[in-house]
C-alpha positions in Angstrom: 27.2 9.8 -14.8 30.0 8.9 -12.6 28.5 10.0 -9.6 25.9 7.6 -9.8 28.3 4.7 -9.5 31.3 6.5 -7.5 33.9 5.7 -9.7 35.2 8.3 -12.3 36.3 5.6 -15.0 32.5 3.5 -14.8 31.1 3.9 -18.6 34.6 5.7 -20.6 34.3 4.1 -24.2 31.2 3.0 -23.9 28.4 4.5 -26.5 26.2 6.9 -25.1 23.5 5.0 -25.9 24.4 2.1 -24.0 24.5 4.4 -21.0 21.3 6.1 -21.6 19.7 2.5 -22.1 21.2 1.7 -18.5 20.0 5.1 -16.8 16.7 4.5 -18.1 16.3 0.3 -17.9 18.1 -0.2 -14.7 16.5 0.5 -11.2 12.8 1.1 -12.5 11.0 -0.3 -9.4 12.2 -0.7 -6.1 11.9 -4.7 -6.1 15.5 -5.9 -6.2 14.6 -9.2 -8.0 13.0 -6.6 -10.8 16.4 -4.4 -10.7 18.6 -8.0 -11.1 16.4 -9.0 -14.3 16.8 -5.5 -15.6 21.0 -6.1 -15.0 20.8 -8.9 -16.7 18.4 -8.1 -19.9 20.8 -4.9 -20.1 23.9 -6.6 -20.2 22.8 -9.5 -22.7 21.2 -6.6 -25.4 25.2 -5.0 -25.5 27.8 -7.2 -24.2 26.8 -10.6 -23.5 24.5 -13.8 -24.7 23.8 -14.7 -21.0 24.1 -13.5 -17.8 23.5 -14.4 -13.7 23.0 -12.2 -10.9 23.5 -13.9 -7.4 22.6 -11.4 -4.3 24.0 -11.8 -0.9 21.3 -12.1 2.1 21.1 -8.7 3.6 22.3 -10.1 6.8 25.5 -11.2 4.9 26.3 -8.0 2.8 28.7 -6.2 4.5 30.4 -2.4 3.9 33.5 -3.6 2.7 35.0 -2.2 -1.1 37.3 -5.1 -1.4 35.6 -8.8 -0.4 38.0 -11.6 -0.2 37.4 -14.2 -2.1 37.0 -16.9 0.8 34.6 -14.8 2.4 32.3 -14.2 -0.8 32.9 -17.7 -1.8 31.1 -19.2 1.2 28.1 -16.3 0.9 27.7 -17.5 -2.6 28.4 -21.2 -2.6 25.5 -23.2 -4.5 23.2 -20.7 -4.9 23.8 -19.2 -8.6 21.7 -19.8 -11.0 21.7 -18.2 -15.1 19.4 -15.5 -15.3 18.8 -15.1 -19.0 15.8 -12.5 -20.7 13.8 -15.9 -21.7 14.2 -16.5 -17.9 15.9 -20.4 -18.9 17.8 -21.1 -15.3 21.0 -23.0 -16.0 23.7 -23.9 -13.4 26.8 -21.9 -13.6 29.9 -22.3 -11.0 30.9 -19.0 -9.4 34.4 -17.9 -9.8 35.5 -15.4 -6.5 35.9 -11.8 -6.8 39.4 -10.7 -7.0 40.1 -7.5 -4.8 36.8 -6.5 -5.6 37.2 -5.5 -9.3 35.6 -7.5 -11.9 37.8 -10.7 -13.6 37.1 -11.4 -17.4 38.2 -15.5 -17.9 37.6 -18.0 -20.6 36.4 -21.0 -19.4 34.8 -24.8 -20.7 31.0 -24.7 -19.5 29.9 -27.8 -22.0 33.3 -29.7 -22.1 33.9 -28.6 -26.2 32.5 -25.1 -26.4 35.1 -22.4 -24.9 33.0 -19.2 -23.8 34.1 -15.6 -22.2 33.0 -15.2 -18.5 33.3 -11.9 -17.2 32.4 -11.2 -13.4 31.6 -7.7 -11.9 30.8 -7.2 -8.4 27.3 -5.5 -7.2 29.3 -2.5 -5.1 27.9 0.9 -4.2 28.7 3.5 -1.9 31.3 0.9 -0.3 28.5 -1.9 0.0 28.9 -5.2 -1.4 25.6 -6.8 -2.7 26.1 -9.6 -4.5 27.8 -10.2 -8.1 26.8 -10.2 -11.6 28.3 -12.6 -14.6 28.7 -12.5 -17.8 29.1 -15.0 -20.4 28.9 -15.2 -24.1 31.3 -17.0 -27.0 33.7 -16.1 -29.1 36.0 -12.8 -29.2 37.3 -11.4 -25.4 35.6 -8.5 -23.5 37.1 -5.6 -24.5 37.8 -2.8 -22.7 34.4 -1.2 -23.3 32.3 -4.0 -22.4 34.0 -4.5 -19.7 33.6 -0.8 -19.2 30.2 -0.8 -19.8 29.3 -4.1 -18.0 31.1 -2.5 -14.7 28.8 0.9 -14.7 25.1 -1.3 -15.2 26.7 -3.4 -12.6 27.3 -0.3 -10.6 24.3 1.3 -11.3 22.0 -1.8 -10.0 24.5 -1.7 -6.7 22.8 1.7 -6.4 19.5 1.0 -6.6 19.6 -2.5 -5.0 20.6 0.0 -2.1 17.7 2.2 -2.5 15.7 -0.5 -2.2 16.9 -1.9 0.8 17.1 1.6 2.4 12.8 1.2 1.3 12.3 -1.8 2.8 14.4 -1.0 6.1 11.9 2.5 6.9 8.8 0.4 5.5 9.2 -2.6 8.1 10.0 0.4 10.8 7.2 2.7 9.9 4.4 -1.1 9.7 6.0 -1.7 13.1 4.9 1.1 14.3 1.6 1.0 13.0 1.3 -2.3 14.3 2.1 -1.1 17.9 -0.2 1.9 17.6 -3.3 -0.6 15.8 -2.2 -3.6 17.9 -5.4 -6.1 18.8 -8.7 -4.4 19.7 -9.5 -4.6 23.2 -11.6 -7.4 24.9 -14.9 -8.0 23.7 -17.6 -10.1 25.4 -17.7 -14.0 25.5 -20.3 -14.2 23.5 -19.2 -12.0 20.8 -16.7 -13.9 18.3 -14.3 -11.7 16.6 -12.2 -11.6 13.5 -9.9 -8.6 12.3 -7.3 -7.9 9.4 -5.1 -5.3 9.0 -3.3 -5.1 5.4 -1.0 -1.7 4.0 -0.8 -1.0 1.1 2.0 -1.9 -1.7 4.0 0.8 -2.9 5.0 4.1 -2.1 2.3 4.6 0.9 4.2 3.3 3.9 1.5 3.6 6.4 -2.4 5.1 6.7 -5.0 6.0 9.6 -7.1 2.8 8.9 -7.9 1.4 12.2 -10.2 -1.0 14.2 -11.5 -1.1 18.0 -13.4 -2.9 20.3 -14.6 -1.4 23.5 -16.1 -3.3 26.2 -19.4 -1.8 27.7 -21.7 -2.8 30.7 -24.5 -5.4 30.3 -22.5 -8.0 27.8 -22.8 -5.3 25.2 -19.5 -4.8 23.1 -18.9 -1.5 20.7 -17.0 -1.9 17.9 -15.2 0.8 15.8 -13.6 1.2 12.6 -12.0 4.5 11.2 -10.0 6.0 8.4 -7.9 9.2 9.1 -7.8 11.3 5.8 -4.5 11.0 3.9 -1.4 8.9 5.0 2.2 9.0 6.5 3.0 9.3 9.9 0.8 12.4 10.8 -2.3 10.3 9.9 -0.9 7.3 12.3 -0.9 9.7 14.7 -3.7 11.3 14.3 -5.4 7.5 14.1 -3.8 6.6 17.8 -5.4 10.2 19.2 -8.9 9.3 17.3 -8.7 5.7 19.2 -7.6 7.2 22.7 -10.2 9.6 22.7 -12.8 7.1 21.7 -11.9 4.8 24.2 -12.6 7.5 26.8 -16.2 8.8 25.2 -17.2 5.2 25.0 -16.3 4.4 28.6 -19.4 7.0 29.7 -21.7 4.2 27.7 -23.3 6.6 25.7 -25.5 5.6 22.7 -23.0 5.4 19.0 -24.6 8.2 17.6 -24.3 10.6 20.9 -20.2 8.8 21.0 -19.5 10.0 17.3 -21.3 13.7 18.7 -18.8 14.0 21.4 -15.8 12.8 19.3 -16.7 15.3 16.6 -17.0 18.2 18.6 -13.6 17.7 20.8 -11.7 17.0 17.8 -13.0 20.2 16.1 -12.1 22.0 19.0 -8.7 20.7 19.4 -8.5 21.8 16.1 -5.1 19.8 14.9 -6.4 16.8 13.8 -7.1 15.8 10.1 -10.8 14.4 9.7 -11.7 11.1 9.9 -14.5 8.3 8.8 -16.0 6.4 11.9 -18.6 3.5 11.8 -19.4 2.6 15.2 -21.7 -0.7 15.9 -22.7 -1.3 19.8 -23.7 -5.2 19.9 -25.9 -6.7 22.3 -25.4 -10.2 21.8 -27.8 -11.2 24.9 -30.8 -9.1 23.0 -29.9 -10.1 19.7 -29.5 -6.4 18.9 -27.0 -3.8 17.1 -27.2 -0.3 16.9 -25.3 1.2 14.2 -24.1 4.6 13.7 -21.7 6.4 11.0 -19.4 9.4 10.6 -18.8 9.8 6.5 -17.9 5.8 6.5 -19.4 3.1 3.7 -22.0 1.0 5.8 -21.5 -2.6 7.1 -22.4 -5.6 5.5 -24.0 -8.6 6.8 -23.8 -12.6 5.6 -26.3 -14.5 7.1 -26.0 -18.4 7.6 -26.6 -19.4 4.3 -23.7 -17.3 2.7 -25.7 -14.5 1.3 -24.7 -10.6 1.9 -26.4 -7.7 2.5 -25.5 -4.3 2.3 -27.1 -2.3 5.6 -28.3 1.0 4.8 -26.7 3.7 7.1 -27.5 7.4 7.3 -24.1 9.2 6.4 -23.3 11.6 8.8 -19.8 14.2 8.4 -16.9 13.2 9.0 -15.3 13.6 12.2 -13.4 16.5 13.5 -16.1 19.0 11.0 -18.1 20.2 14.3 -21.2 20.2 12.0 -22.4 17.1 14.1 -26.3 15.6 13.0 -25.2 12.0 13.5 -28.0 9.3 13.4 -28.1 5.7 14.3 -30.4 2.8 13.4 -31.3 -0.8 14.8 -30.4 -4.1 13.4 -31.4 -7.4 14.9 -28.4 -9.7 14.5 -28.9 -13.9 14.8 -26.0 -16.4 15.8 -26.2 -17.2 12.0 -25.1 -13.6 11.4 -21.7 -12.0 10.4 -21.4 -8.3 10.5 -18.4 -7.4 8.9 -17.2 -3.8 9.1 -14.6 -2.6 6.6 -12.5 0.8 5.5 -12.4 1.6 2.5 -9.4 0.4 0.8 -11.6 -2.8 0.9 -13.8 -2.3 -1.9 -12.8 0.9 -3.7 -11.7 0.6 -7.1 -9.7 3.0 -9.7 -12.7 4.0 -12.3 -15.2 2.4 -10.4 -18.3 4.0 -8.4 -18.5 3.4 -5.4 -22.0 1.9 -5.2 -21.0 -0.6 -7.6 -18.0 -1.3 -5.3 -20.3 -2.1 -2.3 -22.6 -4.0 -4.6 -19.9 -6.0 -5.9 -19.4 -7.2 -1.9 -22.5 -7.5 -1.2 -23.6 -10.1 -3.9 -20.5 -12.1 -2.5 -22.0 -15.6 -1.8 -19.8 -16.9 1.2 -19.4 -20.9 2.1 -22.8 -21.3 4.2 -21.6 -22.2 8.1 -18.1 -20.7 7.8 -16.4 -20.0 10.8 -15.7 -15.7 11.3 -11.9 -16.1 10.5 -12.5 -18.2 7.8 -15.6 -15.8 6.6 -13.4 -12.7 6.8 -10.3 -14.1 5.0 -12.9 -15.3 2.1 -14.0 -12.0 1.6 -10.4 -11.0 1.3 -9.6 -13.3 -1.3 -12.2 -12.7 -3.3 -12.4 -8.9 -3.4 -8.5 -9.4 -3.8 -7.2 -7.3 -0.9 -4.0 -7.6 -0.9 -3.5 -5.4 -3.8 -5.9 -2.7 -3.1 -4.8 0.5 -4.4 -5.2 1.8 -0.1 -4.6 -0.2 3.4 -7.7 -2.0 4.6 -8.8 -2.4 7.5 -11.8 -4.9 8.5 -13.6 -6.5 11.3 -16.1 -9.3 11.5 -18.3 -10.0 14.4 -20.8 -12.5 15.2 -23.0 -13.1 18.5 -21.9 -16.5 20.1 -24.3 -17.7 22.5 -23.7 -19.4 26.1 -24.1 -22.9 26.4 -26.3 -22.9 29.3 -26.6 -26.4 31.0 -29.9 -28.7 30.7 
């Protein structure tokens, strides 16, 4: 158990069952506000009536084992606040670290009442992350508590550092996928446009959802969205290859189905790619006309003008990079009133839930009749609650905007 904290001495005299509630309570997420509460509930079951936990910013925790008290004085000034298991905030002044080790004190918090106050600082691996204090009446720490107190203290540092660790390669790994999603390319004029791009929470850092727009001859626009099979890195990069070579297929202004043809078969070839979904859509917003095609993707839906969706049915053709090919595409007419919204997965899809009913479910939406694309798209976000879908989604709305021509 020592190793978890670094320090030989953390948890002697305590009861083993204090230290197997600790191992077990302490550090079950890798939300540090989460691990804090979990401090504090700990430390108020076995050695306290109260407790607060006040963190250092990240850009203010230094590698330093033994913090002056001037300098973590000024990183905590005025921001402590009681963090008790009923959750009951309640001012508290912060006495300074002394050399880094924890200082038990007795001190007047209500002017008659004399209480214990015992603080421990949030230090791991040489990292200072904030400190943790204890309070409750009566008798002095003793030797154990303090003990005891000093190893969940230690044991939070620990994973508070974990979790930081997390959120450093997470924001690395989304940049990345950022800069290999980025914006779709240019579409025409009159095409208005509308995308989103939301990862999912926890473990999965990063997918092969994507989005594209390619540019075509003739005011017509093509617009893509895929979903590389599994996630991590390998499907990023497999994502960024899908999207280059799709670019370069596209640019011979082939018909959807005959793109998703050409895709399949060089990726099969290349061999070293993982599969992917692809729904291709080439807009012609002079003609009024879309032409839709898909490779093992969930179809489009459309909201017309007076907020009502419909679902457009697709033939489902294999995914990309199979080489079995048999791809077939069919013709929508689209009005300015119309807004085709293209979607992965992640979107709809729901644990224990079939899949038709999840594509029912968004297509018996009833949008705000006349909403603008953006404010369409972010709708249908909210309502299918996105941002805590189980996978990343990626979607894209699109609606012809016509040219004002003079009188």
């Amino acid at each position: 158990m020592a190793g978890r904290g670094g320090d030989d001495t953390a948890g002697a005299g305590v009861a083993p069952d204090a230290l197997e509630d600790a191992i077990e309570s302490i550090g079950t997420t890798l939300d540090e506000r989460t691990t804090c509460e979990e401090l504090v509930a700990f430390v108020c079951r076995h050695f306290c009536e109260t407790a607060a936990v006040d963190l250092l910013p990240r850009d203010v925790a230094a590698d330093r084992h033994a913090p002056d008290p001037d300098f973590f004085r000024a990183a905590t000034a005025g921001r402590t606040r009681l963090l008790t298991p009923s959750g009951g905030p309640r001012p508290l002044s912060v006495r300074a670290l002394d050399e880094g080790h924890p200082i038990a004190a007795s001190i007047d918090l209500s002017g008659r009442i004399p209480r214990q106050v015992m603080t421990v600082p949030l230090l791991a691996h040489g990292r200072l992350y904030g400190v943790l204090l204890a309070v409750r009446e009566g008798a002095p720490f003793t030797d154990a508590d303090t003990s005891g107190t000093h190893y969940a203290a230690r044991l939070a540092a620990v994973h508070l550092g974990h979790s930081r660790k997390h959120e450093t390669v997470r924001s690395t790994v989304l940049d990345l996928q950022r800069a290999l999603l980025a914006e779709p390319g240019r579409p025409h004029p009159n095409l208005d446009l509308a995308t989103r791009y939301l990862p999912a929470g926890g473990g999965t850092l990063v997918g092969g959802d994507w989005f594209e727009t390619v540019r075509l001859h003739f005011g017509r626009t093509l617009l893509v969205v895929g979903d590389v099979m599994g996630h991590g890195l390998d499907a990023a990069v497999d994502m960024n290859a899908y999207r280059s070579m799709l670019r370069y297929v596209a640019s011979t202004d082939l018909p959807p189905h005959r793109v998703l043809r050409r895709l399949d078969a060089a990726v099969a070839e290349e061999g070293t790619r993982r599969p992917a979904t692809c729904l291709l859509v080439r807009v012609d917003p002079a003609r009024g006309i879309a032409v839709i095609a898909g490779a093992g993707h969930l179809p489009p839906v459309v909201f017309a003008g007076d907020g009502s969706g419909e679902l457009l049915p697709l033939p489902v053709g294999p995914p990309l990079g199979t080489g079995v090919g048999g791809y077939q595409q069919v013709v929508r007419r689209l009005s300015p009133d119309d807004t085709l919204v293209m979607f992965t997965d992640g979107l709809v899809e729901r644990r224990d839930e079939d899949i038709d009913e999840s594509l029912a479910r968004l297509a018996a939406l009833r949008m705000p009749p006349g909403a603008g694309v953006d404010d369409l798209l972010d709708e249908v976000l909210v309502r299918l609650d996105a941002r805590h879908a189980e996978d990343d989604v990626a979607v894209l709305a699109a609606r012809i905007h016509p040219r004002n021509h003079p009188a």
